[in-house]
C-alpha positions as a printed NumPy array, in Angstrom:
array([[ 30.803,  10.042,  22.216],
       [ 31.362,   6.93 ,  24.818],
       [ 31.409,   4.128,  23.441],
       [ 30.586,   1.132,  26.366],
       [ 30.473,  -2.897,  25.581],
       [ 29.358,  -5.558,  27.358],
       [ 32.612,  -7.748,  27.591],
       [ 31.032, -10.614,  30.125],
       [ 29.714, -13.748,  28.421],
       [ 27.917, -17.037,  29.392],
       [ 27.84 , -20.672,  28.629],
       [ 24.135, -20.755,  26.242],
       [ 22.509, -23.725,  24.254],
       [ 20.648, -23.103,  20.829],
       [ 19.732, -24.943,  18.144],
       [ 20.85 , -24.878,  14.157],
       [ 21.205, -26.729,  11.324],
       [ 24.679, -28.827,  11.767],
       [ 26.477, -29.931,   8.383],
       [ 27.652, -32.942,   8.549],
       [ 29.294, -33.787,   5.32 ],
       [ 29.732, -30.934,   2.127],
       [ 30.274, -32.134,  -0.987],
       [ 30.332, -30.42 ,  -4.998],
       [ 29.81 , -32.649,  -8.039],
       [ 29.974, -31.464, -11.271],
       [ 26.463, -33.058, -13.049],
       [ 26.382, -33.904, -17.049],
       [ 22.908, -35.051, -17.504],
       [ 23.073, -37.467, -20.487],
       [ 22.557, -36.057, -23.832],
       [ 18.521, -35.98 , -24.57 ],
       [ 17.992, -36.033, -28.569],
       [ 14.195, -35.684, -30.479],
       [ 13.556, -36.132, -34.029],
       [ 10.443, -37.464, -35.595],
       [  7.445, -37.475, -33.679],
       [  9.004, -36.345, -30.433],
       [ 10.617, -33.042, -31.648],
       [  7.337, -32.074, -33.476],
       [  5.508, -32.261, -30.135],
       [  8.355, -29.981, -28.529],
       [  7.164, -27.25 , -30.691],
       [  3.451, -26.89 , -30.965],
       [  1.6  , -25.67 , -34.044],
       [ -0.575, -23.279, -31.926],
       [  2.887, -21.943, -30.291],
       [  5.232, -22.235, -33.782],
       [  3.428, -22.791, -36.586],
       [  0.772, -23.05 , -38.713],
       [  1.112, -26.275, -40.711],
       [  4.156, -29.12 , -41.525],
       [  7.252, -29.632, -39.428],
       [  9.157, -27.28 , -37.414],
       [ 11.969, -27.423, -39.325],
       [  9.924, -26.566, -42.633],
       [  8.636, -23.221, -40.891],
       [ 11.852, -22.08 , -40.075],
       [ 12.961, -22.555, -43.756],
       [  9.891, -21.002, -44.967],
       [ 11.162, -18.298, -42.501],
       [ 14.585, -17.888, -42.946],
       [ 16.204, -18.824, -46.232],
       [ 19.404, -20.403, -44.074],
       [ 17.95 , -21.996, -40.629],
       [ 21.295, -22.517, -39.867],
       [ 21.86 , -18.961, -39.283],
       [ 19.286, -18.984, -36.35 ],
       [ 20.072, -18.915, -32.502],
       [ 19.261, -21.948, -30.455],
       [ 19.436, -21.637, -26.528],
       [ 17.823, -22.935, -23.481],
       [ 17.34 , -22.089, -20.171],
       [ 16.029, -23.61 , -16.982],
       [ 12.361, -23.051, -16.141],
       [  9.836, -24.528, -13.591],
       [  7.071, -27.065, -14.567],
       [  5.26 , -24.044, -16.548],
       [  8.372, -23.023, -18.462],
       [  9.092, -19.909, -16.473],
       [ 12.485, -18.913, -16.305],
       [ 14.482, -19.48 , -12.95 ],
       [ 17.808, -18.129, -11.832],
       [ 19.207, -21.377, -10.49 ],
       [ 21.632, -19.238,  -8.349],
       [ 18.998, -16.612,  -6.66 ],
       [ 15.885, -20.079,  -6.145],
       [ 17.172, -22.472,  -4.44 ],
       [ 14.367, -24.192,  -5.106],
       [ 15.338, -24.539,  -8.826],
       [ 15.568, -27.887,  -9.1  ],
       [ 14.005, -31.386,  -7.045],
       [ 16.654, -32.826,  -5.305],
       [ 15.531, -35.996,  -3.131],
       [ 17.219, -38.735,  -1.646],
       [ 16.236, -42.279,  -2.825],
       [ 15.083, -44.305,  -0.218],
       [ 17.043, -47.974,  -0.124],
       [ 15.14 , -50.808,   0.817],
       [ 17.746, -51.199,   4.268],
       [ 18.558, -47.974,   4.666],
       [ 21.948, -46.015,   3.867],
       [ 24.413, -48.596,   3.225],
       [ 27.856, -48.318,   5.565],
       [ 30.892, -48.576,   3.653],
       [ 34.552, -48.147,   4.62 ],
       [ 36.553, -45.5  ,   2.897],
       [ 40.707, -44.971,   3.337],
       [ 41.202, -41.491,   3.833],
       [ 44.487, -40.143,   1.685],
       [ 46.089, -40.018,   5.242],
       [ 45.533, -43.489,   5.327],
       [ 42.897, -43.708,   7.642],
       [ 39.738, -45.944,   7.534],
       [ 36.453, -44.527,   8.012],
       [ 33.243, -45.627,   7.763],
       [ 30.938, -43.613,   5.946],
       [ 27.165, -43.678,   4.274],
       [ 26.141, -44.214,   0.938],
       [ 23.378, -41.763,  -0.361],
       [ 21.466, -41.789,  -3.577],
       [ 19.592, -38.682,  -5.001],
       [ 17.26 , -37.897,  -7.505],
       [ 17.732, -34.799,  -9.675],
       [ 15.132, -33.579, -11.841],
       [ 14.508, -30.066, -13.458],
       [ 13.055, -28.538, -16.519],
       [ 14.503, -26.577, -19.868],
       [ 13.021, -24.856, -22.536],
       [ 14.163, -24.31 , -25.464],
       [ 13.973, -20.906, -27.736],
       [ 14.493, -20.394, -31.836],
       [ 16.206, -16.76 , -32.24 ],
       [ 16.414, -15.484, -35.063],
       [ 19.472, -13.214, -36.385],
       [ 17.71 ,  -9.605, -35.398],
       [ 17.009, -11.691, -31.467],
       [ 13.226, -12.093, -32.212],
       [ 11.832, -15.4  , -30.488],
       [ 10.439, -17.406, -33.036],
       [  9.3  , -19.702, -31.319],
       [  9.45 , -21.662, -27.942],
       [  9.466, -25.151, -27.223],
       [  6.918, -26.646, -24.26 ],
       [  9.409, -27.558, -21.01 ],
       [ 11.514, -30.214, -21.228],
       [ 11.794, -32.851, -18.053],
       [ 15.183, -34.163, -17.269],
       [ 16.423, -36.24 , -14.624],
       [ 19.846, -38.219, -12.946],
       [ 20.015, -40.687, -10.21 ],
       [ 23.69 , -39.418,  -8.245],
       [ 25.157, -41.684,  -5.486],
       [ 27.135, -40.018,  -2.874],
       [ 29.962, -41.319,  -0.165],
       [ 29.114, -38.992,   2.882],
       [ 28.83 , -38.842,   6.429],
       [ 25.392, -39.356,   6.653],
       [ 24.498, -41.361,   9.912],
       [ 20.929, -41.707,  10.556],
       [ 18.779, -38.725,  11.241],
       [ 20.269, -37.041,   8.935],
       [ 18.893, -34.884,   5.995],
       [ 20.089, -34.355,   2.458],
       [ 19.876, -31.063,   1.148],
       [ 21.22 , -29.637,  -1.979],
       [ 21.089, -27.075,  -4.74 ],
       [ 22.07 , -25.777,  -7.935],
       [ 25.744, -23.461,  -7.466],
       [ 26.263, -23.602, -11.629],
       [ 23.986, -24.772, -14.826],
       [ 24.495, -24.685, -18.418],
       [ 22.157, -25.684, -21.103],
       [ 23.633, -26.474, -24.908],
       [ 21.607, -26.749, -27.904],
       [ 21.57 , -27.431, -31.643],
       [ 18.95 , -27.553, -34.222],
       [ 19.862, -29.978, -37.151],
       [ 17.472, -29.212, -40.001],
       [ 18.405, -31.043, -44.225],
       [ 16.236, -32.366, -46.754],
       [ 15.897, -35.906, -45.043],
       [ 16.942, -35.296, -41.08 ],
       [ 15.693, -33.185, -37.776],
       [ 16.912, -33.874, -35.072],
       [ 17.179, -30.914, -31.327],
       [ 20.119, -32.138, -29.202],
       [ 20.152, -30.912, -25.639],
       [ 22.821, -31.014, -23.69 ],
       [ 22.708, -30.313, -19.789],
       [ 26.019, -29.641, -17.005],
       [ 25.626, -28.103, -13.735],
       [ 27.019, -28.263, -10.296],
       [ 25.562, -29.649,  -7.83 ],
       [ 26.096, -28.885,  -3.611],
       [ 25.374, -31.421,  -1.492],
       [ 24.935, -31.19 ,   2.226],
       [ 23.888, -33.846,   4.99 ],
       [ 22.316, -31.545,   7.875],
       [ 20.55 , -32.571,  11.069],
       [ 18.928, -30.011,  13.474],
       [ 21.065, -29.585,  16.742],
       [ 21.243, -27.854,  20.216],
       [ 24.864, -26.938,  20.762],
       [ 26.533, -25.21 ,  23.961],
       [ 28.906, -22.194,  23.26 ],
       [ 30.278, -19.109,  24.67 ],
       [ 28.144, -16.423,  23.814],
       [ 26.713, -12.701,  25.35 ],
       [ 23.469, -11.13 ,  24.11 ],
       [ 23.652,  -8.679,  21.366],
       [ 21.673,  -5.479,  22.411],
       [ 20.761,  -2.843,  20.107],
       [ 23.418,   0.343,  19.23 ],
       [ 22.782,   3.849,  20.63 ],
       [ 20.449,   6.089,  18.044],
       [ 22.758,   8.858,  16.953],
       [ 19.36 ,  10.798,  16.758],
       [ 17.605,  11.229,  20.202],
       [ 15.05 ,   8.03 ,  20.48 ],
       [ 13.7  ,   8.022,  23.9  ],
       [ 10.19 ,   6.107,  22.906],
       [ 11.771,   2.812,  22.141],
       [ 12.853,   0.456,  24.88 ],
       [ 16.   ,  -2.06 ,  24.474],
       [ 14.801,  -5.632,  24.452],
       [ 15.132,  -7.598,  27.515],
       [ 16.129, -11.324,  27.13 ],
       [ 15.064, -13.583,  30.212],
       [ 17.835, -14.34 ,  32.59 ],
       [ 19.258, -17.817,  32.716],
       [ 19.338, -20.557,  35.027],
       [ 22.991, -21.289,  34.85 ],
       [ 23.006, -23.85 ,  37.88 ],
       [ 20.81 , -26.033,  35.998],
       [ 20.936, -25.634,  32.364],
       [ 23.483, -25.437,  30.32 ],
       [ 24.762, -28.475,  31.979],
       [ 27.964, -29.391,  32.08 ]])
């Protein structure tokens, strides 16, 4: 079998998605606590129960509560589970808009450099739910989704026309279920990692040749190779 490559290349412009500044941040949302009122709307009586508190079914259930399972998971707006590493789209990450725009500040590198970077603030916000397990890993019951939220400030290149864009590369959701005689109380706890980009859309020039499709090893006679439209390299790329 020959084997023949195309070794000649040419100066070409596209455009892509520049990043101009990468950063990670580990996120710990602050703790979010219900008792009273608050956790008995959590927990419907249509979805839970029939009648009293939540934590008086469980005991009516379960002659220990404490023995039951309490997790949570991210969800969309309807409480349907997401993989925050497969949707990127797991959580609503926006920048806040300042009243004068990204603020400039000046930042000494650990070289010792001074640089003069941006100042970006963004808006996290998500949902949880929370399940009741109990020991045999039956849901007993599931609570309606739970909103959280944290403002974030960033020190990035960011110059203007510049986007932010970020997702979710780690989350983890803690829970606990306090149930006595005289206290309820569901404390939810919330970490996750956060990547943070500033892109921009850009043409670039580089080196490049046009990929062309292998040879079939079969016999393919009926489909043509793609022809790209020659260049006009006198006028554009420029130099």
């Amino acid at each position: 079998m020959s084997h023949h490559h195309r070794r000649d290349t040419e100066r070409v412009c596209i455009r892509t998605r520049k990043i101009y500044d990468w950063v990670t941040r580990q996120v710990d949302v602050p703790l979010r606590s219900f008792s009273g009122e608050d956790l008995e709307a959590l927990f419907p009586l249509d979805h839970c129960r029939r009648e009293g508190t939540i934590c008086d079914f469980l005991g009516a259930q379960h002659t220990n509560p404490q023995h039951l399972t309490i997790r949570c998971f991210l969800t969309d707006a309807e409480g349907n589970p997401i993989d925050s590493v497969v949707d990127q789209d797991a959580l609503i990450c926006q920048e806040i808009t300042q009243p004068n725009g990204r603020q400039s500040v000046n930042v000494t590198l650990p070289s010792g450099e001074t640089v003069t970077l941006q100042k970006v603030k963004a808006l996290i916000k998500g949902h949880v739910v929370v399940q009741i397990v109990s020991p045999a890993g039956t849901v007993i019951c599931q609570s309606k989704p739970i909103p959280f939220a944290t403002a974030q400030t960033f020190i990035l290149c960011a110059p203007e026309g510049t986007q932010l864009n970020c997702h979710i590369s780690f989350f983890e959701c803690d829970t606990s279920l306090v149930c006595t005689d005289n206290f309820a109380q569901l404390d939810v706890s919330i970490t996750l990692c956060l990547e943070v980009q500033v892109e921009a859309d850009v043409k670039i020039e580089v080196e490049a040749r046009f990929c062309q499709p292998r040879e079939e090893l079969a016999e393919a006679v009926l489909c043509p190779t793609t022809k790209f439209p020659p260049q006009c390299p006198d006028v554009f790329p420029a130099m």
